[in-house]
C-alpha positions in Angstrom: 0.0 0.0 0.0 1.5 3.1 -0.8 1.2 6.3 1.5 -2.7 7.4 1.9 -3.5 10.8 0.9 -5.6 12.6 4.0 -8.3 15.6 2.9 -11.1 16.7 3.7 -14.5 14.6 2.8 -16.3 16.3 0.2 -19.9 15.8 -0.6 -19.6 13.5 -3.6 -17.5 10.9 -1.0 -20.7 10.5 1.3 -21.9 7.1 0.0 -18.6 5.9 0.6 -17.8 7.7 4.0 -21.2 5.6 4.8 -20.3 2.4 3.8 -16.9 2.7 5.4 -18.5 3.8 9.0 -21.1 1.3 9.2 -18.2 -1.4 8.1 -16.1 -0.2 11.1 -19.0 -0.4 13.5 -21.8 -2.6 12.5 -22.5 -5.7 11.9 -20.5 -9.1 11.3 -18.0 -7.5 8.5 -16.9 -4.8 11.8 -15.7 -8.2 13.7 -13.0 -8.2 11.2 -11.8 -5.2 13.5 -10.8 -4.1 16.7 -13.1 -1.1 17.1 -17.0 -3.0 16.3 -19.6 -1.9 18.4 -22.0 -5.0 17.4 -21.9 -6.1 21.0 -23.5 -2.9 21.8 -25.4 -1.3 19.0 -27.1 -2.4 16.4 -28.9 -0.9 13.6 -27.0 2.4 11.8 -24.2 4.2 13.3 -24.4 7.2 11.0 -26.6 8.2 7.9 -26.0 10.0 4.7 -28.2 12.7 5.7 -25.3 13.2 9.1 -22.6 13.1 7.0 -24.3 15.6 4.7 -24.8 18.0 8.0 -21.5 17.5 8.8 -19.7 18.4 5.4 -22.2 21.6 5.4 -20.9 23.0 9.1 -18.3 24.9 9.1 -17.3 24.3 12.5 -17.2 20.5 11.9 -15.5 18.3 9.2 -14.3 14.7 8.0 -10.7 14.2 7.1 -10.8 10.9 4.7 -7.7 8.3 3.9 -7.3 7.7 0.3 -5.4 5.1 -1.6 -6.6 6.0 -4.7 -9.9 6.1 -5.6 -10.0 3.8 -2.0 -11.3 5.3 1.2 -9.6 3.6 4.0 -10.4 5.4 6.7 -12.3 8.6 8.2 -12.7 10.8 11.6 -15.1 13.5 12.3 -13.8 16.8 13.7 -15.5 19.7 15.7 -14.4 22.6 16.8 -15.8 23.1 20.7 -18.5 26.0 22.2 -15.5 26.3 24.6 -12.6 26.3 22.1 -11.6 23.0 22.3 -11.5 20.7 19.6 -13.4 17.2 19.2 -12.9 14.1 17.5 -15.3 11.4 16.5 -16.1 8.7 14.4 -12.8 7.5 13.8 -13.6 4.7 11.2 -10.6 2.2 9.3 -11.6 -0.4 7.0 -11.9 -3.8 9.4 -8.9 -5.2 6.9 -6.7 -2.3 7.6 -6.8 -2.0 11.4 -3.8 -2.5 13.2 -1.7 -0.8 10.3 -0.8 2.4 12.3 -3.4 4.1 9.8 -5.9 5.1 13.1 -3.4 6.5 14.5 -2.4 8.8 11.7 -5.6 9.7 11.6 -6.1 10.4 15.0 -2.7 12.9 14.5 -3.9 14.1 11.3 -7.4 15.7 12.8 -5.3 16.8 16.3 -3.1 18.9 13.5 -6.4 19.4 11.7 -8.1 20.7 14.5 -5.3 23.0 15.8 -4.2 25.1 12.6 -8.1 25.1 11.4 -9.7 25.9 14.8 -7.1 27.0 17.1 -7.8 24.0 19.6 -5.1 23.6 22.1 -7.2 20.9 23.7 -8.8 17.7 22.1 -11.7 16.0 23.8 -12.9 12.8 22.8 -15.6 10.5 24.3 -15.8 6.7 24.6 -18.1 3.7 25.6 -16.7 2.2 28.8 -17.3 -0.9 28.2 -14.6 -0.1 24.9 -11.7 -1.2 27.3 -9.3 -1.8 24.9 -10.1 1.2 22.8 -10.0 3.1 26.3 -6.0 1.9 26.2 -5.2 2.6 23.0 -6.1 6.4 23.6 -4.5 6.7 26.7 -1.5 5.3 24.8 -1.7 8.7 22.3 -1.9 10.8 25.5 -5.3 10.9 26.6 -6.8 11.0 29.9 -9.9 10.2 31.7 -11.4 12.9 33.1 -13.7 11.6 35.3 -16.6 13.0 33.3 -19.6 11.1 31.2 -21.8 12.0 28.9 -25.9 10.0 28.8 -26.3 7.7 26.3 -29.3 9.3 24.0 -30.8 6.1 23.9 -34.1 7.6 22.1 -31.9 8.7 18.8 -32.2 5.7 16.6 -29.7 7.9 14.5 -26.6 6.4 16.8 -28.2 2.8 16.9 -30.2 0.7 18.6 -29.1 -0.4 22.1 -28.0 -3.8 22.7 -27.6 -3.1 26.6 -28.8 -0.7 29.3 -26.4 0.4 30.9 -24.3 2.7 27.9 -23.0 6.2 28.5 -19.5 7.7 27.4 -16.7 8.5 29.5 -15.1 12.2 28.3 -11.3 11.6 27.5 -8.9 14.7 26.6 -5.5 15.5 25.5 -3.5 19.3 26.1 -1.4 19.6 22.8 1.6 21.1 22.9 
């Protein structure tokens, strides 16, 4: 594989910004990954009408992985009410994960977010029960800061919940 060129999603790459985020987190092809949430969701984890939102805000955007005419992988930026910056929806094809390419994305929208938005503080949130994800972003220099966020069980938009007991716990990371 040669180097993936990063850039920002544009709205002709939805239907495959789709495909690649349900692959990542839904249903049996996810277990081909590290990151699936079939043990807790089911049903959708985004929809082209998000991704269409998302690509039209101008505080938000996706930075896509491309080998070609490819995707590989995705994550969703936001710049913060409070200035910080947020990350989300970090998606990598189930057959590339464990390449290092999450992790050049994850440094790719911490750039992203800095230079575009003037973050100087990244804020992520995870499931709990995502121990091993949980781990891995301590690993890139996030902490747990004690916080959570609800669950929003009612928004069929995120999925269907598999269990009762979801909520995320608010990670962050000072860059330097």
């Amino acid at each position: 594989m040669t180097d993936p060129t990063v850039r920002d999603a544009a709205p002709g790459d939805i239907p495959a910004l789709h495909a690649l985020i349900e692959s990542a987190y839904r249903g049996e092809v996810s277990r081909a990954g590290w990151t699936t949430e079939a043990d807790l969701l089911a049903g959708q984890r985004t929809d082209p009408e998000e991704l269409d939102d998302i690509l039209a805000d101008p505080e938000q955007a996706m930075l896509t992985a491309w080998d070609g005419d490819d995707l590989l992988a995705c994550i969703r930026i936001q710049r913060q009410p409070d200035g910080a910056g947020y990350f989300g929806m970090l998606s990598v094809s189930p057959t590339r994960q464990a390449s290092g390419l999450g992790r050049r994305m994850v440094a790719a929208a911490e750039d992203t977010l800095a230079q575009r938005f003037g973050a100087r503080l990244i804020r992520i949130s995870v499931f709990p029960q995502r121990d091993t994800l949980i781990a891995w972003y301590e690993r890139l220099g996030y902490a747990d800061t004690g916080r959570t966020l609800d669950f929003d069980y009612g928004n069929l938009r995120l999925g269907v919940a598999l269990r009762d007991d979801l909520y995320f716990v608010v990670m962050e990371k000072t860059l330097t």
